[in-house]
N, C-alpha and C positions, 0 to 999 in steps of 0.2 A: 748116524753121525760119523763122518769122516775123519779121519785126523787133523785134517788141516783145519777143522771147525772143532774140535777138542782141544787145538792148542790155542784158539782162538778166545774161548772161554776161560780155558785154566789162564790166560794173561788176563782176563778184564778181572777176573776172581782175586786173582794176585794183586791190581794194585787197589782193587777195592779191600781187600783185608790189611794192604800197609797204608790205607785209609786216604789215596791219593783220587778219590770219586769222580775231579775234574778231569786230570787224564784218561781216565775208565771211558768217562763220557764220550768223552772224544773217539776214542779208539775204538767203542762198540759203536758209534755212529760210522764209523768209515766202513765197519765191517755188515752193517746191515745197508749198506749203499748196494754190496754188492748181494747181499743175500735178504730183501727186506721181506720182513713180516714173518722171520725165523723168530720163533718163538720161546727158545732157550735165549736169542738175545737180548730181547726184548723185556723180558725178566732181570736179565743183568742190569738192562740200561734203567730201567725203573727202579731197582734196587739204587744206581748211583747217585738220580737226581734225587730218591728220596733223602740220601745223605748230604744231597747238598738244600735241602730245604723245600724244593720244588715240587709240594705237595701235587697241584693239582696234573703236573706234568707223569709225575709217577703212578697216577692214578691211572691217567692212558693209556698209560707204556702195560700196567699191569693187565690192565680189561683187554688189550688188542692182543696181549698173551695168552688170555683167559679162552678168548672167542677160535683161536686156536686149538688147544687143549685145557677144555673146563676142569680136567681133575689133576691140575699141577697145584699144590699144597704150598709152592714157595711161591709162585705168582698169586693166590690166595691171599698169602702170608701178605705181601708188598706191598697188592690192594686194601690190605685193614690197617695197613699202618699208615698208609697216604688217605683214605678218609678218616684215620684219628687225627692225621695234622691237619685235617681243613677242620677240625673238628664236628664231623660226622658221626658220631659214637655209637650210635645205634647202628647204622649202616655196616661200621667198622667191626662190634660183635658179632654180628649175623656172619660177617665172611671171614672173622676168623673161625667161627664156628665150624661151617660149612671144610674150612682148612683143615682143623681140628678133629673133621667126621672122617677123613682121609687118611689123616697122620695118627691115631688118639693117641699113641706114644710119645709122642713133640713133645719133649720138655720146653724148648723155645714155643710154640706154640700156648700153652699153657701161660708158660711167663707171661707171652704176647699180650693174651686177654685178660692178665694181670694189671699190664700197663696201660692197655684202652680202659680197662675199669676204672684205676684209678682218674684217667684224665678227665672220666664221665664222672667224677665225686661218687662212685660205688666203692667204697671200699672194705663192705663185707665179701661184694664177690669177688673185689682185686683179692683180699685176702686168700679167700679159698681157693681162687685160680693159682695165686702164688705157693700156696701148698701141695697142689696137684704137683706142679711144674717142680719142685725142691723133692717131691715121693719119686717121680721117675729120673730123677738126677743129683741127688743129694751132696754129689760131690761137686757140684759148679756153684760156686761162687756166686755167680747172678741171680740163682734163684733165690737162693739166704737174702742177700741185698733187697732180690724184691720181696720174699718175705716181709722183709725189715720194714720196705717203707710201706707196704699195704696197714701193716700194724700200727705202725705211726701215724696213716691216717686214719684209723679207727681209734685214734686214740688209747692203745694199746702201749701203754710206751716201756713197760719193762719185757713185755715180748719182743719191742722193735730193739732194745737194745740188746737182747739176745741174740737175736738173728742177725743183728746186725756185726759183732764180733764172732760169732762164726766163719759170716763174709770171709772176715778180715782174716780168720785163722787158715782158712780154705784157700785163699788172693790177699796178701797183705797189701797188693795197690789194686786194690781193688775201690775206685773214687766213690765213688754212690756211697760204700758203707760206710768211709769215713764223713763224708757227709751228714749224711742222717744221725751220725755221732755226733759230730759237731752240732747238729740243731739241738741232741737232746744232752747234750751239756747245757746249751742255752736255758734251755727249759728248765735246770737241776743249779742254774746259776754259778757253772763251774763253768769261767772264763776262759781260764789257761788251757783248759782239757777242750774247751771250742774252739778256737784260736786256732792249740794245734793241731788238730785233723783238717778244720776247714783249709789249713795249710799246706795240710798231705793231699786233698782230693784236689785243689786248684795245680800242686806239682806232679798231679798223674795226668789233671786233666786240666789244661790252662781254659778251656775253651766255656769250663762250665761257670753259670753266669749265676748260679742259683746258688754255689759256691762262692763267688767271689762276694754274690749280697749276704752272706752268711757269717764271712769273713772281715765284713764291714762291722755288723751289727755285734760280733764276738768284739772286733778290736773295741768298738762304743761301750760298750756293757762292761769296759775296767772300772766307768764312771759311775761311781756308787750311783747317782741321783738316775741316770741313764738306764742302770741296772734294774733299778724300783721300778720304774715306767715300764720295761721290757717283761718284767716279770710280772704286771699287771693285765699286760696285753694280752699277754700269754694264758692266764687263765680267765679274760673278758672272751678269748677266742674258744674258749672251752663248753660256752653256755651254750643253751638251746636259744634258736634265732631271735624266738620273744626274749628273751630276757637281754640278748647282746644289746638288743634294739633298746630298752630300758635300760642298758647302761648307760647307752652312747646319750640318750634322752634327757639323763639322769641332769644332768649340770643345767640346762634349757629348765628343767621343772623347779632345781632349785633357786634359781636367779629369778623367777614369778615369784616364786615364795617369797624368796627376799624382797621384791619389790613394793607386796604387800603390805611390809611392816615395815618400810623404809621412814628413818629417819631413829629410829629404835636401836641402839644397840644391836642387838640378837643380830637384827637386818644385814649390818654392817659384819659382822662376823662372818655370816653364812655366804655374804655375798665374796667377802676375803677368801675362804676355803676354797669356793668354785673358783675363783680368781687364778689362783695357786694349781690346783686343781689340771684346769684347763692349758695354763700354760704349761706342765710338767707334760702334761702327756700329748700335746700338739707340739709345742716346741723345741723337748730337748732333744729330737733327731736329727731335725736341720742345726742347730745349734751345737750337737755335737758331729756332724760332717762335716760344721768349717774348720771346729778345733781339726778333724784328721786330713782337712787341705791343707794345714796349717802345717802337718809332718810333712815331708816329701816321702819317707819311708811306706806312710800308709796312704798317703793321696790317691794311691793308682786303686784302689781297690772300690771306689767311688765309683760307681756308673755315669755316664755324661749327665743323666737326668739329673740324680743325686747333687751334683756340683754346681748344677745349672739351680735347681731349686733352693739349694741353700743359698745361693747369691742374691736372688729376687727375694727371700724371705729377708737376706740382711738388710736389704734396702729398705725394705718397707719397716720392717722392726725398728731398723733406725729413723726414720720417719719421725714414727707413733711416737717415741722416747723422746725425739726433738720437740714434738708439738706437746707431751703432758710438760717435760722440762720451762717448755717456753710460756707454759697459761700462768704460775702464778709472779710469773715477771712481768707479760703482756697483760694478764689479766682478760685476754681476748676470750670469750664466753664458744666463740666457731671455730676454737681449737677441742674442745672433746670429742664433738661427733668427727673432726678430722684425723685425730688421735686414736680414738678405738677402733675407727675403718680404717685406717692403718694397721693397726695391730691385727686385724683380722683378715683383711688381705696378707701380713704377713705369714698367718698360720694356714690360709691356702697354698701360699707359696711353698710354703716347708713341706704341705702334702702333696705336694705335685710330683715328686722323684717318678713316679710309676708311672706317671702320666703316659700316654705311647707317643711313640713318635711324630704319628698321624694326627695325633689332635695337638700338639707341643706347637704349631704354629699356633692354632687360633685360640689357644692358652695363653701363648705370647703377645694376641694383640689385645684378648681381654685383659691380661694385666697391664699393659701399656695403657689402654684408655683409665685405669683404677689409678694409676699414677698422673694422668694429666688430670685427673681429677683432684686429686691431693696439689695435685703443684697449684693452679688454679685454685684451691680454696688455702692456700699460707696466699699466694698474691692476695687475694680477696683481704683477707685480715690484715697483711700489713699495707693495707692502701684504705683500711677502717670500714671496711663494708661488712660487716660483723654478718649480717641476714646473707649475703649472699655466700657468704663463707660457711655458715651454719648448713645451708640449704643442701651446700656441695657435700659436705659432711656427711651430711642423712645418706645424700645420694652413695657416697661411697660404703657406708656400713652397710644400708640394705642392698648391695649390691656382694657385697663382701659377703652377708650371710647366705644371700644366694649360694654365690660362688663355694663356700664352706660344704655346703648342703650340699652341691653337685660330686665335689671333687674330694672333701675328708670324709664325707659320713656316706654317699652312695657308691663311692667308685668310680 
């Protein structure tokens, strides 16, 4: 290597560590115009697009380093992390591995296949990778952190809260640790103690998005009724899959039930519970994301999805409460099935925040057609055509539970 190719690297090195990866790019592209298929570039350049997201491009850049010199451990490295973003997991352990038979000291290495584990839901071997990587480095900071959060997905949670104030005593801006604190105050239903970390990792790291949903749900959860639901979840997420699945079922089996003995007292009770029931744990997180549009202080911390979904849930909510308000005035009989399919398109809408962005259009034209459908049956009824109104009714509820099915309860 030449000098003038030594200081060519130590610049793209420098502004990839003050985390400026677009510039990197650029600079190591002009530089391999002149020198292409140099394979110490080639590794840099792969390292920057992987920072800027460009999974499949880093993938390239690492393999046509590789095919160069197979026993470079950081071009290794670059390729297991660019197939953990396409999400490749298995492809991505095998060649950290392979990194790993090279390097076996990498404390980074080790973390490495800590993080591909967890992103594959192993989190007994993220664990123990993360242990490896914290024995040959105990003093960084990042390994503790991933300690921490291997533990927390193993549900480990007073060892992730261990490891995770260690982080903190080792790098006190250290974001991740204070993160994973802030989830596990949520979990421990200390508000103020989530609140403020999730506060401290969004001002180390503005960019992190799992933070800022972290810090939505902290500011929610002051709301005692918010707080119950939350801390529901929280241990419905805890079951083994049969049983989650029997939770979620759970309100569906009781509402037959009830139906059976309808007209019975008991009926009416059980059917009240579920009622209650179903609206607390579908509803109060759209419901409290308009209260925190409502602040200007906490609005920004709303995802666009989040603000987007709570608007179509008010709409249709509002609806539903129009049409039960209006049956014992009108007396119109094809206001219920318009009323509950409303209500239940609304409780799709409030689970949509996550939705991706990819599918948020043809979300959007499904719930537009659920609303020309509702508009269309209030015309129906106040123009007295009761059946046709009814009819549309049906159409929207069983379309609504469809929808519910797809989008709250499968993902």
């Amino acid at each position: 290597m030449t000098d003038s190719d030594s200081a060519v690297r130590e610049r793209a090195e420098a502004l990839l560590d003050l985390g400026r990866a677009g510039e990197a790019e650029t600079y190591l592209r002009q530089a391999l115009s002149s020198q292409p298929g140099d394979p110490g570039l080639l590794v840099l350049l792969s390292r920057a697009v992987l920072r800027l997201g460009r999974f499949a491009e880093a993938r390239d850049h690492a393999a046509a380093a590789l095919a160069a010199n197979p026993q470079d451990a950081n071009a290794l490295s670059f390729l297991a992390a660019a197939l953990s973003g396409l999400k490749e997991h298995d492809a991505a352990l095998a060649t950290v591995w392979r990194a790993r038979s090279l390097a076996p000291m990498s404390a980074v290495l080790h973390r490495q296949e800590a993080e591909i584990c967890l992103a594959a839901n192993r989190a007994g071997d993220a664990l123990a990778a993360a242990r490896r990587a914290r024995g040959l480095a105990p003093s960084d900071a990042r390994n503790a952190a991933a300690v921490a959060a291997a533990s927390l997905a193993d549900n480990r949670f007073a060892d992730a809260a261990e490891a995770a104030r260690e982080a903190l005593r080792l790098d006190p801006e250290n974001a991740r640790a204070h993160r994973i604190i802030g989830l596990l105050g949520l979990r421990a239903g200390d508000g103020a103690e989530s609140i403020a970390r999730y506060r401290d990792a969004l001002r180390l790291d503005p960019t992190d998005e799992r933070a800022r949903l972290g810090l939505a749900i902290a500011l929610k959860s002051r709301n005692p009724v918010y707080r119950r639901v939350l801390q529901f979840e929280f241990w419905a997420s805890d079951r083994p899959p049969r049983q989650l699945w029997a939770i979620r079922l759970a309100p569906f089996a009781a509402a037959r039930i009830a139906a059976l003995g309808w007209g019975q007292i008991w009926s009416y009770v059980l059917l009240g519970l579920v009622g209650v029931f179903v609206f607390a744990v579908w509803t109060t997180d759209p419901v409290m994301n308009l209260m925190l549009m409502a602040n200007r202080s906490d609005r920004q911390v709303l995802t666009t999805g989040a603000r987007r979904s709570a608007l179509v849930f008010a709409g249709f909510a509002s609806g539903a409460v129009a049409c039960f308000v209006a049956l014992p005035v009108t007396g119109a009989r094809g206001l219920v099935p318009l009323g509950f399919g409303l209500a239940i398109w609304g409780v799709v809408a409030g689970s949509s925040g996550t939705t991706a962005e990819n599918r948020w259009r043809l979300f959007t034209v499904v719930t537009a057609v659920a609303a020309l459908f509702a508009v269309a049956g209030v015309v129906a009824t106040a123009l007295g055509a009761g059946a046709a109104a009814s009819a549309l009714g049906v159409v929207l509820l069983v379309g609504g539970i469809a929808a519910f099915w797809i989008v709250a309860l499968r993902g």
